[in-house]
C-alpha positions in Angstrom: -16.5 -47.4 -7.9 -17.8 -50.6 -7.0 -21.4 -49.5 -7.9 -20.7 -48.8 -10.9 -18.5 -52.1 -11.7 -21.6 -54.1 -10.6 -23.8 -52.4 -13.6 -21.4 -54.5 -16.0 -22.1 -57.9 -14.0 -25.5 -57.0 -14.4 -25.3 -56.6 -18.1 -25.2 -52.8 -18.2 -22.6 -50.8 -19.9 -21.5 -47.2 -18.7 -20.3 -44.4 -20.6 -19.5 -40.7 -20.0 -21.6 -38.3 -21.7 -18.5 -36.1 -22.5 -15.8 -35.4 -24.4 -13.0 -32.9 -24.6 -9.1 -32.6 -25.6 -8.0 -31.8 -21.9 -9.9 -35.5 -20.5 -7.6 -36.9 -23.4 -4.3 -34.9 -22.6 -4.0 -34.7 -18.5 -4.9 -39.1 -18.9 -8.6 -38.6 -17.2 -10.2 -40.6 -20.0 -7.9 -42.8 -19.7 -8.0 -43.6 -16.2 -11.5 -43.6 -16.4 -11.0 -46.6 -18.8 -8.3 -48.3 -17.2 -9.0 -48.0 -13.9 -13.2 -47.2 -13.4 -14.4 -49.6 -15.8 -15.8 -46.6 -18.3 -17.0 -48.9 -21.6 -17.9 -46.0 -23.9 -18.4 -42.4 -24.2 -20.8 -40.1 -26.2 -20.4 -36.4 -27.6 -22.5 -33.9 -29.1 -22.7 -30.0 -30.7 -23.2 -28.9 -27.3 -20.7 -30.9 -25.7 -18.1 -30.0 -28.1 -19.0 -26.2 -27.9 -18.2 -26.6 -24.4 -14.6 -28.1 -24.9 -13.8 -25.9 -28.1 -14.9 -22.4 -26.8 -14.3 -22.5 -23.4 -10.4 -23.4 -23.6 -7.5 -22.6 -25.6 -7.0 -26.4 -25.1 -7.4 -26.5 -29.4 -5.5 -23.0 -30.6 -2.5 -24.7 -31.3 -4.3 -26.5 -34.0 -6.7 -24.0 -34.7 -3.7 -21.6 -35.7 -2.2 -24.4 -38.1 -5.3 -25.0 -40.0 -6.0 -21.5 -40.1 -2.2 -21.3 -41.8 -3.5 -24.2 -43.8 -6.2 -21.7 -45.3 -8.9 -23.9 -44.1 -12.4 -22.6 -43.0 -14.5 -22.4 -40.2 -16.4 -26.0 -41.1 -12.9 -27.6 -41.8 -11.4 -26.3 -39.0 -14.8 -27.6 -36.6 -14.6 -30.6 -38.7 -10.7 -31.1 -37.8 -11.1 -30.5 -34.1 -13.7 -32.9 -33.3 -12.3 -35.4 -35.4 -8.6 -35.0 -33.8 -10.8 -35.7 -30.5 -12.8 -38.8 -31.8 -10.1 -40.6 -33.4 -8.0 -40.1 -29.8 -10.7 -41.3 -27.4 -11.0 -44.3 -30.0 -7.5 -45.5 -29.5 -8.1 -44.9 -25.6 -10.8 -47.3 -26.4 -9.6 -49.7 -28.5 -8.8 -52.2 -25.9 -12.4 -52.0 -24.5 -13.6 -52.8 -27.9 -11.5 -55.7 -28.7 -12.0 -57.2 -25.4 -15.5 -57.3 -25.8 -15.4 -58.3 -29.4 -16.9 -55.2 -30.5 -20.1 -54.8 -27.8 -18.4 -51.8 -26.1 -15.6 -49.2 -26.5 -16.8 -46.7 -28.9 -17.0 -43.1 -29.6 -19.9 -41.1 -31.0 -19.9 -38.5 -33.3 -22.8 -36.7 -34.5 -23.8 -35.9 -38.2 -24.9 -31.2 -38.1 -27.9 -30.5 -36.3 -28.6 -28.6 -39.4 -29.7 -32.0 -41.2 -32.1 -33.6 -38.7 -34.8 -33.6 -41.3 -32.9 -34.0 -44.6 -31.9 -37.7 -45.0 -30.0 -37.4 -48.1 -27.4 -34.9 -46.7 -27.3 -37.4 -43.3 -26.4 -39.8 -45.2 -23.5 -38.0 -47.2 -21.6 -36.9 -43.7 -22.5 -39.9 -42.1 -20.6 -41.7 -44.7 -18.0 -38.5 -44.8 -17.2 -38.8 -40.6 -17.2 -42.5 -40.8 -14.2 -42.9 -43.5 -12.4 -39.8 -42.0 -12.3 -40.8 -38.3 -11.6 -44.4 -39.7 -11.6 -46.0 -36.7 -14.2 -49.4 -36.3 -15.1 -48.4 -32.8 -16.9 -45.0 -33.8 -20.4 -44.6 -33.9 -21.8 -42.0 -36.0 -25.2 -40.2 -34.5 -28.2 -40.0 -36.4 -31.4 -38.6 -35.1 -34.0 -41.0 -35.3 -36.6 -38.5 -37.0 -39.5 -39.4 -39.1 -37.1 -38.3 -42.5 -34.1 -40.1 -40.9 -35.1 -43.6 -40.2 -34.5 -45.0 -43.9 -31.4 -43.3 -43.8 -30.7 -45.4 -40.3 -31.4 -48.3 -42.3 -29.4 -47.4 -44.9 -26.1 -46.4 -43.0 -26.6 -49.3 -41.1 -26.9 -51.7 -44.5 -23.7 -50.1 -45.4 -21.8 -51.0 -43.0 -21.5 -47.8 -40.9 -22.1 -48.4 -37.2 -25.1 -45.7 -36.0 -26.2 -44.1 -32.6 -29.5 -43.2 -33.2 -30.1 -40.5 -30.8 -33.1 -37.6 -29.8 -35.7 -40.7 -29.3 -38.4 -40.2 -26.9 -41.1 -42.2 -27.9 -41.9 -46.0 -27.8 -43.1 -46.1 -31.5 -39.8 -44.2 -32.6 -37.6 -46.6 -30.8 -39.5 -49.7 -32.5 -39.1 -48.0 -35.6 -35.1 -47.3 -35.7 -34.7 -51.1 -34.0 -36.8 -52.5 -36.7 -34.9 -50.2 -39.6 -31.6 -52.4 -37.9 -33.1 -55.7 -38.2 -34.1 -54.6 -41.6 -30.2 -53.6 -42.7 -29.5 -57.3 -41.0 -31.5 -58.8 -43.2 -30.8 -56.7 -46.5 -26.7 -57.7 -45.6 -27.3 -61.6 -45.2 -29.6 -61.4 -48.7 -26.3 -60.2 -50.0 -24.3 -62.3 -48.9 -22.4 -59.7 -46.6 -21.1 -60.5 -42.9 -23.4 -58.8 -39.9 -20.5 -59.7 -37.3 -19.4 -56.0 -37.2 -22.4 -54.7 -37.7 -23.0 -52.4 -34.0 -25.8 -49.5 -33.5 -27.4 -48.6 -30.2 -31.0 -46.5 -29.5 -30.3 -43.9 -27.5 -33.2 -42.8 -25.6 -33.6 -39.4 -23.9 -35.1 -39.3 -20.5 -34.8 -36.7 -18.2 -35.9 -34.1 -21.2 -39.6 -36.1 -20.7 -40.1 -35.5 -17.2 -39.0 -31.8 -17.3 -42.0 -31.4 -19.9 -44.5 -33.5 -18.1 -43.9 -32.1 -15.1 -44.5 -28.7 -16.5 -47.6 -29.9 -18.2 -49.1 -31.4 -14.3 -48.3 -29.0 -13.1 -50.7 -26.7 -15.3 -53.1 -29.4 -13.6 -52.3 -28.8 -9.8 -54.4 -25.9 -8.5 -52.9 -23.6 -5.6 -53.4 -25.6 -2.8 -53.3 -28.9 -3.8 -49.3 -29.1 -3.9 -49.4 -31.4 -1.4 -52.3 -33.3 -1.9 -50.8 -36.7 -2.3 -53.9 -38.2 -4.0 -54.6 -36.1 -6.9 -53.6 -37.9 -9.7 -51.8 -35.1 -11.5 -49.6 -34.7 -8.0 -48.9 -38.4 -8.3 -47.6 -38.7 -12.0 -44.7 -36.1 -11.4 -41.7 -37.2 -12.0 -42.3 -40.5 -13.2 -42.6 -40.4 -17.2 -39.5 -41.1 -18.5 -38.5 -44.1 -16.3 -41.9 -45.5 -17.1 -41.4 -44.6 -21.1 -38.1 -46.6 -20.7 -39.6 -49.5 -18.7 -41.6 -49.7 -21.5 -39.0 -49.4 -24.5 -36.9 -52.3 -22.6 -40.0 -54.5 -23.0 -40.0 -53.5 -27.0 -36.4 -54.3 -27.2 -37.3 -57.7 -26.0 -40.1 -58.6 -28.1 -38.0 -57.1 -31.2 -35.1 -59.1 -30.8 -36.2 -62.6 -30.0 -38.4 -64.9 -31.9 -37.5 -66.6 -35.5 -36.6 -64.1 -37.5 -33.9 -62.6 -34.9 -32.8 -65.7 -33.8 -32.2 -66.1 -37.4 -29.3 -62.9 -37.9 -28.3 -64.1 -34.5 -27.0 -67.5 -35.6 -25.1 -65.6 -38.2 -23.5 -62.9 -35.5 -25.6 -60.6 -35.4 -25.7 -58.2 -32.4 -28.6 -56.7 -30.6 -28.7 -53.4 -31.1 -28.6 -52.0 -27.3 -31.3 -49.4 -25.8 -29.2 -46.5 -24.7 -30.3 -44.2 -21.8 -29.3 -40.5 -22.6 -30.0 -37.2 -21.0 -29.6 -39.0 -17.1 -28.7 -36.0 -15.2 -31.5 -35.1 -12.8 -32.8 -31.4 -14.2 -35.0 -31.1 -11.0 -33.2 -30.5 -7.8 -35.9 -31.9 -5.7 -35.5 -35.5 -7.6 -32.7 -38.0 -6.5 -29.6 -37.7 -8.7 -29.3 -41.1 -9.7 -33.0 -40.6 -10.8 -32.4 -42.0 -14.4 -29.6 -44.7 -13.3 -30.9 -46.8 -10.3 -34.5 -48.1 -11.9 -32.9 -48.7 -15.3 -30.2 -51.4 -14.8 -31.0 -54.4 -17.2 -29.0 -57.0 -19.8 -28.0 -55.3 -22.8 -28.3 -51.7 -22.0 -25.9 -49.0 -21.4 -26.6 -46.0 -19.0 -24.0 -43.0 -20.8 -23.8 -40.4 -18.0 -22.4 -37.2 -17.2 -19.5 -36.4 -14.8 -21.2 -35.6 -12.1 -24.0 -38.6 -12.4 -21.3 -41.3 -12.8 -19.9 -39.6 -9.3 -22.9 -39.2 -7.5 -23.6 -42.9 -8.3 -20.2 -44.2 -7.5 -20.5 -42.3 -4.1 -24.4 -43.2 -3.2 -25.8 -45.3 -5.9 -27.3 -49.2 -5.4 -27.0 -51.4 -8.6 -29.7 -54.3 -8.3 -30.0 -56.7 -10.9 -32.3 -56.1 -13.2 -34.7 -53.7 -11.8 -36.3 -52.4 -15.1 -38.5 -55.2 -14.6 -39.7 -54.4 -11.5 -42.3 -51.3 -12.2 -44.0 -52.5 -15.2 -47.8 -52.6 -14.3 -47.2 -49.4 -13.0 -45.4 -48.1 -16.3 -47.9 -48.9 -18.5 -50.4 -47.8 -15.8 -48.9 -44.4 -16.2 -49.7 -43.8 -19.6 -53.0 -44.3 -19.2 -53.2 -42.1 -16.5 -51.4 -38.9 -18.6 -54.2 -39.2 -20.7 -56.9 -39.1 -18.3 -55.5 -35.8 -17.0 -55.6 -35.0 -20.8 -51.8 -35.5 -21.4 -51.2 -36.5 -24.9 -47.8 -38.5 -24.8 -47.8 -38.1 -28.3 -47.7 -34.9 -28.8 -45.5 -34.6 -25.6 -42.6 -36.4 -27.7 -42.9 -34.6 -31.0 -42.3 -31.7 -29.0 -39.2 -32.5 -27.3 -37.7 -34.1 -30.7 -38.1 -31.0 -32.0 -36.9 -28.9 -29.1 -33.8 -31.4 -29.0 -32.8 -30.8 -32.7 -32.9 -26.6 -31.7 -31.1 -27.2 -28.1 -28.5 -29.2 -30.4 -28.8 -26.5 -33.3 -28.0 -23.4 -30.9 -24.8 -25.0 -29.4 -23.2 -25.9 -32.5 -24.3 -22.4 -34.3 -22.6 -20.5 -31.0 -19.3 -22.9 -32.1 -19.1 -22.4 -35.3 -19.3 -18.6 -34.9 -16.5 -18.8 -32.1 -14.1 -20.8 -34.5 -14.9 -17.9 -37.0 -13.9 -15.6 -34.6 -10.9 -16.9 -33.7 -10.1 -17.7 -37.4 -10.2 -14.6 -38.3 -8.3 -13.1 -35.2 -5.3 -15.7 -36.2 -5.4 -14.2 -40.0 -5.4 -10.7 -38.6 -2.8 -11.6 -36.2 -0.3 -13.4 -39.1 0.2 -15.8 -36.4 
């Protein structure tokens, strides 16, 4: 584990991008905790449809509710927040060791309401006050429609993940709708001390689409032709997107009027790299953890990336800095070859909210399913 131990003496946090009742029970996540150094951990529809309908880990409580007369949302809501609330104890001493940087749990507002900020904001505020726990972070998607609503959660007091981001612009835009909330709190006279959110941006999502989208540039025969630009590029979007958002998240929080919340508590509000498991076999596995370590980060990772790291991985200190002529040389280059980046991350936000959607639909109908084999069964 020692690799993984040196990405908190270089300022990085890691969590596990999972979360299910067995982890809790048999005492992985807490061993992970106790004894691995694990800081945090994140969940999602599809994460959750993986622990729910793939076990009978949750009938027990499934067949109470369902005595209970409660329905399929209240059951799904009941479940996951059973989960949450237990991985947050687990937590808890992470979180008041570190005086509230690390040790916290996300859960994440429907799918359903990616683009309907009014409705976010009524769960967010719903999952926050049922889970009551103050090391939960509730996870908003930082869509156009969404952002005020960041802001808004944030001004109130509710910690926030932002999550789905892909672009630069978007992550300036959710880290300036924090500063924002800061500032709205001090006008009012209300502390910022306990104030947490993090920016969690996707990666591996942007190569798998930019790779497809070179690859409609590589004729047959030129596969190996190191020197054609399009052959060069693959592979190397989203570390360069994040190389780039680091060097936002510097120039956002620093100067007067962030040194200004920070001399009354406030907290950066950390970049987050999501979606690191390598998608493309021929890539290294650590892909999305090696080139990424940097102060006031966190890396949340799978199973099987936090182990292929721990076995084979090198932590250096601070090696997002080292690639960033050739980051923003990158970008230029996608557009020569006629890559809009642009319109490469409106896509994938919108392919995220559906690969979140389907997930949580296939759960939903699976809880109704086994509701309704419970009433039939009089259990």
């Amino acid at each position: 584990m020692n690799s993984l131990l040196k990405l908190i003496d270089y300022g990085q946090s890691y969590w596990l991008d999972n979360l299910s009742r067995k982890m809790i029970l048999n005492g992985e996540l807490k061993k992970r905790v106790t004894e691995q150094g694990l800081r945090g951990m994140t969940s999602n529809p599809s994460i959750f449809n993986n622990a729910i309908s793939k076990s009978d880990d949750y009938d027990e409580q499934i067949i109470r509710l369902v005595k209970e007369g409660k329905s399929t949302a209240e059951i799904y809501e009941a479940l996951t927040v059973k989960d949450v609330q237990d991985a947050c104890d687990i937590l808890r001493p992470v979180y008041d060791e570190s005086q509230g940087v690390d040790g916290y749990v996300s859960l994440e507002v429907s799918p359903y309401l990616a683009q309907h900020a009014e409705a976010t904001m009524a769960e967010a505020r719903h999952l926050f006050k049922t889970v009551n726990r103050p090391n939960l972070f509730i996870k908003i998607p930082g869509t156009k429609p969404c952002v005020p609503a960041i802001e808004q959660m944030l001004y109130e007091g509710i910690n926030i993940n932002i999550t789905l981001l892909f672009s630069i612009k978007s992550y300036e835009e959710v880290a300036r709708a924090y500063i924002n909330a800061l500032d709205r709190r001090i006008k009012e006279n209300k502390p910022i001390q306990n104030v947490a959110s993090v920016a969690s941006f996707f990666l591996s999502r942007i190569d798998t689409l930019v790779d497809q989208l070179l690859n409609h540039r590589i004729l047959p025969g030129e596969e190996e032709n190191q020197s054609h630009l399009p052959q060069q590029l693959l592979g190397q979007t989203a570390v360069a997107s994040a190389i780039l958002a680091y060097q936002s998240f510097k120039r956002i929080f620093s100067g007067k009027r962030w040194e200004a919340l920070a001399e009354k508590g406030a907290r950066v509000q950390r970049p987050l790299w999501a979606s690191t498991s390598t998608k493309n076999p021929e890539y290294s596995d650590v892909k999305y953890v090696e080139p990424l370590i940097g102060y006031n980060t966190v890396n949340t990772m799978p199973e099987e990336t936090i182990a292929a790291f721990a076995d084979h991985g090198t932590a250096k200190e601070n090696t997002i800095e080292d690639n960033l002529d050739e980051a923003n040389q990158l970008l230029n280059d996608l557009e020569r070859v006629g890559i809009d980046i642009d319109r490469v991350t409106w896509q994938l936000v919108n392919d995220g909210i559906q690969k979140f959607i389907d997930p949580f639909a296939v759960l939903m109908k699976n809880i109704s399913q086994k509701r309704e084999q419970f009433i039939a069964e009089k259990v």
